[in-house]
Structure formats: C-alpha cells, structure tokens
Chimera marker file (.cmm) of the C-alpha trace (Angstrom):
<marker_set name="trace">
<marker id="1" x="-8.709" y="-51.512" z="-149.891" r="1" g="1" b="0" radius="0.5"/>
<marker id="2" x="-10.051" y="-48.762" z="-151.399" r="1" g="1" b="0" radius="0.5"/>
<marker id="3" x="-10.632" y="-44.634" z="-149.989" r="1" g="1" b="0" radius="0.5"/>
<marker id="4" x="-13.818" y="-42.858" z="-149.363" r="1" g="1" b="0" radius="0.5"/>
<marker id="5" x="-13.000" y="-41.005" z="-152.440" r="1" g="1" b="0" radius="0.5"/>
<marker id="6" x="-13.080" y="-43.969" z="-154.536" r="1" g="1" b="0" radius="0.5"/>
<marker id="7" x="-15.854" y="-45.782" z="-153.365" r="1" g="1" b="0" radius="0.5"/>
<marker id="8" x="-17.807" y="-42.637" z="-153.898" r="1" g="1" b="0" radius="0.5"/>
<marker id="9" x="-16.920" y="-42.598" z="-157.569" r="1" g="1" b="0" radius="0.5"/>
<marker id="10" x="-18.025" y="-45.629" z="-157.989" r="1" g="1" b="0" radius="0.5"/>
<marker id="11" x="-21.239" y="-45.337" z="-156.375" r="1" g="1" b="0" radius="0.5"/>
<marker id="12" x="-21.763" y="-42.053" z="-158.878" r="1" g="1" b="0" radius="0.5"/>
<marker id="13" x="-20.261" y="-43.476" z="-162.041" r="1" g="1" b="0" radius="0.5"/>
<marker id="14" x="-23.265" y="-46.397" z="-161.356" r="1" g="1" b="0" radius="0.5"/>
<marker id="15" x="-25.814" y="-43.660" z="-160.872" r="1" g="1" b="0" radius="0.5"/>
<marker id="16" x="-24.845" y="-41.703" z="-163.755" r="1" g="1" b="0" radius="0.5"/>
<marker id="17" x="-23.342" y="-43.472" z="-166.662" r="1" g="1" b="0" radius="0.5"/>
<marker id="18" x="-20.770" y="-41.216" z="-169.079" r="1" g="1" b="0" radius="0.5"/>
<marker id="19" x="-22.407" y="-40.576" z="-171.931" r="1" g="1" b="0" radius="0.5"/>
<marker id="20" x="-19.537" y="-41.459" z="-174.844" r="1" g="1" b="0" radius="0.5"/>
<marker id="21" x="-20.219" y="-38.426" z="-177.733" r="1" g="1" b="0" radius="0.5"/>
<marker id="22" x="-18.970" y="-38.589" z="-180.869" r="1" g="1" b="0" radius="0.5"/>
<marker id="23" x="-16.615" y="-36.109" z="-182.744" r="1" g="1" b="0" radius="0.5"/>
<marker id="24" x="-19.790" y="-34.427" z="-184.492" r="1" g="1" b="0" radius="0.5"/>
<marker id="25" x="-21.422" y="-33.761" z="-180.903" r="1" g="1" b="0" radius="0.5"/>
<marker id="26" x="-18.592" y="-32.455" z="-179.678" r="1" g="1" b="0" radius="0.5"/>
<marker id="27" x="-17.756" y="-30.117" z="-182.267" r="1" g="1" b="0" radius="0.5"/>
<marker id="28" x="-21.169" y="-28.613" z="-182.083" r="1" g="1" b="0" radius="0.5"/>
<marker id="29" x="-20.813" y="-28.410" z="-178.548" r="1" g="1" b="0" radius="0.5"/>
<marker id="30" x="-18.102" y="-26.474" z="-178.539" r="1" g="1" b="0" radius="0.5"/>
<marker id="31" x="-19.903" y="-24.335" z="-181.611" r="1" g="1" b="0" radius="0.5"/>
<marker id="32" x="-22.614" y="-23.340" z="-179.346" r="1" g="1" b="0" radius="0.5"/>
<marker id="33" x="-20.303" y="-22.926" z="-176.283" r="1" g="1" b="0" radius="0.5"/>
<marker id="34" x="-18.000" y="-20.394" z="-178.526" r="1" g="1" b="0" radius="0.5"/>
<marker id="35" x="-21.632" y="-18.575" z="-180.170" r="1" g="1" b="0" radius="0.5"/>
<marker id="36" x="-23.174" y="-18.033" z="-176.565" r="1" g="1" b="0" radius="0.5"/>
<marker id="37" x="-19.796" y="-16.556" z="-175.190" r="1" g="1" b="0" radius="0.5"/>
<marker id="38" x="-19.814" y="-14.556" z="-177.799" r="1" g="1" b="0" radius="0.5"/>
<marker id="39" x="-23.723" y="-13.398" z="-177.374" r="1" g="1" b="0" radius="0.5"/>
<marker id="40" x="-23.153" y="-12.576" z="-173.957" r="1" g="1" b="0" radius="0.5"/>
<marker id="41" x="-20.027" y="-10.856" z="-174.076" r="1" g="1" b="0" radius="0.5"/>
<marker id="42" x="-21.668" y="-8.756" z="-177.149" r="1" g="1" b="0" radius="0.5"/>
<marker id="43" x="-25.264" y="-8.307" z="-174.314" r="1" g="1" b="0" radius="0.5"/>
<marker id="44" x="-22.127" y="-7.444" z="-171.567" r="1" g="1" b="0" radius="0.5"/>
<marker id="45" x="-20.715" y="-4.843" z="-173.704" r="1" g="1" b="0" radius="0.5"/>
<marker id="46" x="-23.725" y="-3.025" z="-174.583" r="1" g="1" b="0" radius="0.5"/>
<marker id="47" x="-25.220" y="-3.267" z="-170.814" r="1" g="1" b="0" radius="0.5"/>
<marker id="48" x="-21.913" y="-1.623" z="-169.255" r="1" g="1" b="0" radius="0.5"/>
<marker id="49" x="-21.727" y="1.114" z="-171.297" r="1" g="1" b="0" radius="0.5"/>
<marker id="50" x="-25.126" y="2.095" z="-170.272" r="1" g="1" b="0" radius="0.5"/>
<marker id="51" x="-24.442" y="1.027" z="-167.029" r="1" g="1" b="0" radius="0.5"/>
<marker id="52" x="-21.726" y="3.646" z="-166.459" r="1" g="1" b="0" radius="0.5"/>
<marker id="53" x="-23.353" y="6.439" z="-167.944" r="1" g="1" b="0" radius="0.5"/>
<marker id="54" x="-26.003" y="5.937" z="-165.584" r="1" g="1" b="0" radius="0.5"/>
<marker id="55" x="-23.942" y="5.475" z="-162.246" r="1" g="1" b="0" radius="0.5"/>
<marker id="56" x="-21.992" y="8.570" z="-164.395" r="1" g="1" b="0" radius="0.5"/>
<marker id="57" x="-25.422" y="10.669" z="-164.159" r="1" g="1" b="0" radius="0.5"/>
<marker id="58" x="-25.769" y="9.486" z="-160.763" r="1" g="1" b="0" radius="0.5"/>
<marker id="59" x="-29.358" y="7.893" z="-161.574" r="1" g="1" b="0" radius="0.5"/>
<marker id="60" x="-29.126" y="5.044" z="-158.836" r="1" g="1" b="0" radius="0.5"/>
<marker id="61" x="-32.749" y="3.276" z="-159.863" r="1" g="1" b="0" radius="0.5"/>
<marker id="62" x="-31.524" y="3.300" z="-163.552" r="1" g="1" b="0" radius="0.5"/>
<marker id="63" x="-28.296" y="1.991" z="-162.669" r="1" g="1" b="0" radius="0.5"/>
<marker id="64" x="-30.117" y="-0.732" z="-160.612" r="1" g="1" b="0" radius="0.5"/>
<marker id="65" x="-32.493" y="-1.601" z="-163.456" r="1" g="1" b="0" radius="0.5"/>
<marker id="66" x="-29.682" y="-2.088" z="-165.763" r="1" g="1" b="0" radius="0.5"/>
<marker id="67" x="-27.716" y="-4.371" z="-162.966" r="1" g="1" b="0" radius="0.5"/>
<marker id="68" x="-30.401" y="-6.508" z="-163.141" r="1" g="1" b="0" radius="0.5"/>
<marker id="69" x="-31.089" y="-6.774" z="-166.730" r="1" g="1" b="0" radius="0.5"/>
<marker id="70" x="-27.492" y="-7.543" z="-166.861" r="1" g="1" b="0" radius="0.5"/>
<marker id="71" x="-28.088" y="-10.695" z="-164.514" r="1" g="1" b="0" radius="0.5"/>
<marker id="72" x="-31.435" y="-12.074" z="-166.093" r="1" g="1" b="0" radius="0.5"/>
<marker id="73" x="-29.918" y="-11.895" z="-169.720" r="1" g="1" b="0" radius="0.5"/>
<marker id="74" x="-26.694" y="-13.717" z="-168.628" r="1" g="1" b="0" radius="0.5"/>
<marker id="75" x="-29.098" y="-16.380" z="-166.944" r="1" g="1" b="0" radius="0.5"/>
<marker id="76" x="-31.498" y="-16.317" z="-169.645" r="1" g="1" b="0" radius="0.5"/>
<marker id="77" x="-28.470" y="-17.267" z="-172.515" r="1" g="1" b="0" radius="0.5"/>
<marker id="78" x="-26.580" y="-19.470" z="-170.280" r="1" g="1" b="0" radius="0.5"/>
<marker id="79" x="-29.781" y="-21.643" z="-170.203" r="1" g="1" b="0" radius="0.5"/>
<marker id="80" x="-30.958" y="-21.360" z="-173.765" r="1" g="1" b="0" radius="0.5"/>
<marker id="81" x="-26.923" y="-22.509" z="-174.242" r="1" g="1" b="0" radius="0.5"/>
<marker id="82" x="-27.772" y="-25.511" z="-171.644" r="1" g="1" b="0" radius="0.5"/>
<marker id="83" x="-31.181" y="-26.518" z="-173.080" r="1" g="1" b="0" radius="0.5"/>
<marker id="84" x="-29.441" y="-27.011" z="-176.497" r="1" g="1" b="0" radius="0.5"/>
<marker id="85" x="-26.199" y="-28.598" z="-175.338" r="1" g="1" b="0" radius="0.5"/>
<marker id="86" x="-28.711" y="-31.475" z="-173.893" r="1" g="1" b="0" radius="0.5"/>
<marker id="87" x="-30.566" y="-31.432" z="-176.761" r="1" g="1" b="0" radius="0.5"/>
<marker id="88" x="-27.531" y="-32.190" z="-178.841" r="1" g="1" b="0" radius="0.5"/>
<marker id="89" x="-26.355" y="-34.896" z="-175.626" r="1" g="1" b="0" radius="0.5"/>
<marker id="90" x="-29.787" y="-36.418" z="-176.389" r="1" g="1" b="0" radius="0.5"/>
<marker id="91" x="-29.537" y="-37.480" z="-180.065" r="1" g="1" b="0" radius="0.5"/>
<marker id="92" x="-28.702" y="-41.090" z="-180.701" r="1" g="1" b="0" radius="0.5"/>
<marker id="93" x="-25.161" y="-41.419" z="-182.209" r="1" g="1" b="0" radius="0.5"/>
<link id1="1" id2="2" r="1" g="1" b="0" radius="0.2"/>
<link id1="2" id2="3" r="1" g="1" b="0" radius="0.2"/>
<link id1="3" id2="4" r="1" g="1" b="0" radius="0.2"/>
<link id1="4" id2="5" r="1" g="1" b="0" radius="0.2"/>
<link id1="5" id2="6" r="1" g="1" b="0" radius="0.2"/>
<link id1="6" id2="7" r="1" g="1" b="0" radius="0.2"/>
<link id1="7" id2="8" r="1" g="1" b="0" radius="0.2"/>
<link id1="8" id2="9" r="1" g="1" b="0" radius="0.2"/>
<link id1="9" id2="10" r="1" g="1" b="0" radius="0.2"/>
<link id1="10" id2="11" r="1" g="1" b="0" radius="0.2"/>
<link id1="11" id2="12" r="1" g="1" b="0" radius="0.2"/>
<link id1="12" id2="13" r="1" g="1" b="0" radius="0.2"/>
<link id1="13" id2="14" r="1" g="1" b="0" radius="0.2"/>
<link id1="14" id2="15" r="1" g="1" b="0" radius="0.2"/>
<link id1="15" id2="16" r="1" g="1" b="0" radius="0.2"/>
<link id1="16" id2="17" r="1" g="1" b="0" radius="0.2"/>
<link id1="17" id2="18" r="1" g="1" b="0" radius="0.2"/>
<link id1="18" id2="19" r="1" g="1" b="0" radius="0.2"/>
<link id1="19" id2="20" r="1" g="1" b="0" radius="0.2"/>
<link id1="20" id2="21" r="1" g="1" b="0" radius="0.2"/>
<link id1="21" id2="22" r="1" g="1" b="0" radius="0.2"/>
<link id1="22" id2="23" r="1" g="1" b="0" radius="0.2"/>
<link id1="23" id2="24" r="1" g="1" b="0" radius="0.2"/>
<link id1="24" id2="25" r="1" g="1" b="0" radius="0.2"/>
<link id1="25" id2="26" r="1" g="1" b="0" radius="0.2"/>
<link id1="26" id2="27" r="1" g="1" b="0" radius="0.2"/>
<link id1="27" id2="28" r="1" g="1" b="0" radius="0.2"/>
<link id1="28" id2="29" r="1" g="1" b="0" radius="0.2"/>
<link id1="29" id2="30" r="1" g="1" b="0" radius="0.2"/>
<link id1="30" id2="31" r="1" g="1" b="0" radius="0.2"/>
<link id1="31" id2="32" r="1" g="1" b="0" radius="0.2"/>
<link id1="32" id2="33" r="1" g="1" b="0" radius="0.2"/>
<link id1="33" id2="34" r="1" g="1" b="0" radius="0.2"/>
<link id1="34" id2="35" r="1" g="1" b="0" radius="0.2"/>
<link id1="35" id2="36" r="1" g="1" b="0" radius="0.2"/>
<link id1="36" id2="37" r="1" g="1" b="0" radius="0.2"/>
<link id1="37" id2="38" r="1" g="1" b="0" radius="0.2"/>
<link id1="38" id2="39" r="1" g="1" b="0" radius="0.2"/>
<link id1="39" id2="40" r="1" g="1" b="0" radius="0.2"/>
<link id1="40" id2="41" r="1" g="1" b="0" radius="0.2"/>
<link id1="41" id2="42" r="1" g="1" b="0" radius="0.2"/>
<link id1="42" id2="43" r="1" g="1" b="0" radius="0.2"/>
<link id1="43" id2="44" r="1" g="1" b="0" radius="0.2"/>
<link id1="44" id2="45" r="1" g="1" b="0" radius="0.2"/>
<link id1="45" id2="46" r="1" g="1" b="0" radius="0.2"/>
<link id1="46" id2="47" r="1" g="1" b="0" radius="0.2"/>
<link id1="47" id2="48" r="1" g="1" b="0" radius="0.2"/>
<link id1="48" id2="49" r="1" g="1" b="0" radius="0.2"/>
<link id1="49" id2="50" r="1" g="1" b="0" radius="0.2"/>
<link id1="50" id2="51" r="1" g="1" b="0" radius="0.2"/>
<link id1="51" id2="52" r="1" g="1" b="0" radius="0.2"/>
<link id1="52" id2="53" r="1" g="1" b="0" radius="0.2"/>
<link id1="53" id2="54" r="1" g="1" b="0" radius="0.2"/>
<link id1="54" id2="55" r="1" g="1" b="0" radius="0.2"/>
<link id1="55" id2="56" r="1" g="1" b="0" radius="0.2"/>
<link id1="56" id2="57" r="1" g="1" b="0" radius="0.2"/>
<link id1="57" id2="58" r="1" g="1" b="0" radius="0.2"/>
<link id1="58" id2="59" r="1" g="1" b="0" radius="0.2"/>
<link id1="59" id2="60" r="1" g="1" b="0" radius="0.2"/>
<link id1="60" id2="61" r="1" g="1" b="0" radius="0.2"/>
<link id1="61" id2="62" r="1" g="1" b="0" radius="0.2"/>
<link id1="62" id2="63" r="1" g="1" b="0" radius="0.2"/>
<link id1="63" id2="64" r="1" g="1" b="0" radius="0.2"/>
<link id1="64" id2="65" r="1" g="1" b="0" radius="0.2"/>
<link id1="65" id2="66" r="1" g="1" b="0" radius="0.2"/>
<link id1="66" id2="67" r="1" g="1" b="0" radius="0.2"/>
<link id1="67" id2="68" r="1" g="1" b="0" radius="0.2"/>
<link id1="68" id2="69" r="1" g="1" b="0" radius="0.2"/>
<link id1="69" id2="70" r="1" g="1" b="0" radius="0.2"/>
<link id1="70" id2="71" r="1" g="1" b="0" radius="0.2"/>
<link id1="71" id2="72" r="1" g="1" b="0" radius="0.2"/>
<link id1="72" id2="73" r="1" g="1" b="0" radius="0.2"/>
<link id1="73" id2="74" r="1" g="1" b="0" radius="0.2"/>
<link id1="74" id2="75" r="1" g="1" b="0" radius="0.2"/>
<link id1="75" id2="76" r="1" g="1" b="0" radius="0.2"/>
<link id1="76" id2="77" r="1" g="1" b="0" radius="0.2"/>
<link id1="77" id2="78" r="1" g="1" b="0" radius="0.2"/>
<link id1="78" id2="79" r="1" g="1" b="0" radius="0.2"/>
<link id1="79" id2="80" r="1" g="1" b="0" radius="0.2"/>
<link id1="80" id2="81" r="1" g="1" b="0" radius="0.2"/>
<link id1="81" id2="82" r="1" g="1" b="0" radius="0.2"/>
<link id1="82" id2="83" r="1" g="1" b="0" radius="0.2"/>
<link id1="83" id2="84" r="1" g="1" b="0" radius="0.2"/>
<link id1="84" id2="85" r="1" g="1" b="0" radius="0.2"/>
<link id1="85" id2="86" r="1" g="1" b="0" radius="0.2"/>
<link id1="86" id2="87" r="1" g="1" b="0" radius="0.2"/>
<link id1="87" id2="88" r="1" g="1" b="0" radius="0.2"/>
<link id1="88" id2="89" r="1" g="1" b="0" radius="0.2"/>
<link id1="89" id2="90" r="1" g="1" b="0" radius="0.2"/>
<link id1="90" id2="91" r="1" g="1" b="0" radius="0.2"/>
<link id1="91" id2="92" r="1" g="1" b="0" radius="0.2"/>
<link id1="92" id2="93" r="1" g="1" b="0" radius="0.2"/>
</marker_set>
C-alpha cells in the first residue's frame, strides 16, 4: 500500500513531466545562475553603500527610496534570470 506522500507524487510527476536536459543546458544554466548572482551582488553592493550613508545622514525618505530600489532591482534580475533559464528549458535537445 502506498502513503499520502507517495500517491501525491505520483499524481504530480503525471501533471508535470521532468524535463531530461542535456549537459549543454545545464552548463548554461548554471552560467546564467553564476552571471545573475554576480549582477545582483555587484547592484547589492553599490545600493548599501548608499543606503548607509543615507540612514548615516539621517535622511529617512532617501533611505526608503533606496530600500526599495534595492527590492525592485533584485526582483527585476531574478526574473530576467528566470525568463532565460526557460528559454534555455524550452529549446529542443
């Protein structure tokens, strides 16, 4: 007899096929993965030090501002990095 659990993986490995990818996809999969960590670390790096010299100079709506910007550009490059992962998911092997 088999468990919830198991039954349930079943029921999604039947909805959802695995995609098989070759060694090519995942190499540049793990290209992009390595040139988007790198992107936002380098959009991190910048954005903190501004960051503290404005909670430094006490400006609270510039600090804000920057908080923000901080979120939407991680969001922005984490789906640019998703988009093109697919993209290379996509292609026929």
């Amino acid at each position: 007899m088999k468990s919830a659990y198991e039954l349930a993986m079943e029921r999604l490995s039947k909805a959802t096929p695995t995609i098989k990818l070759t060694d090519r996809q995942k190499k540049r999969l793990a290209d992009l993965e390595s040139k988007y960590a790198a992107k936002i670390a380098e959009r991190e790096l910048a954005l903190k030090d501004e960051i503290a010299s404005a909670a430094g100079a006490g400006d609270g709506e510039k600090f804000d501002q920057l908080e923000k910007q901080l979120v939407f550009e991680r969001k922005k490059l984490q789906a640019e990095l998703d988009e093109k992962k697919e993209e290379i998911r996509q292609v026929k092997r």
